[in-house]
C-alpha angles and dihedrals in degrees: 000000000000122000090243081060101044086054087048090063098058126117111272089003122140122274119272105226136218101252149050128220115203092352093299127115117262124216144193136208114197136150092223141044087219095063120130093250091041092052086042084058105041081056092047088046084051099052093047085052106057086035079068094054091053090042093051085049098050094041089049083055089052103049090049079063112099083175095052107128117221089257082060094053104030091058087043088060098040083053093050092046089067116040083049083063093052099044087053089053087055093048093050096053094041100050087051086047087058095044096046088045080062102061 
């Protein structure tokens, strides 16, 4: 976990989105869960999340495989790599969202 998101996990911190333009973590600050942007992330976590689902079934296929070629393999891991980033993200803000719903 990055420092940005560590920060991000604290208690009454902004929201970790999503999603990351250029490569950099993107934040919001609203008074409401129910806010246009939060609702617009909460989609865009949903969908990540069930692209994972897809990606772990279709790395699990791959790896069953004895016949899968590198390329296979190779692009089943880069897949993986990066729904697990994004499912990390999710955890991250959700896991601050909790926290911050305690206080």
């Amino acid at each position: 976990m990055s420092d940005a998101e560590k920060r991000a996990a604290a208690p009454g911190a902004l929201r970790l989105l999503p999603w990351t333009p250029e490569g950099k973590p993107c934040y919001l600050s609203a008074d409401s869960d129910h806010s246009r942007l939060s609702l617009l992330a909460d989609d865009v976590e949903a969908g990540q999340l069930d692209s994972a689902e897809q990606v772990l079934g279709g790395a699990r296929a791959v790896l069953a495989d004895p016949e899968a070629g590198e390329r296979a393999v190779r692009f089943a891991l880069v897949r993986a790599v990066e729904s697990l980033a994004d499912t990390l993200r999710i955890a991250v803000t959700r896991g601050a969202r909790l926290r911050a719903g305690e206080s």
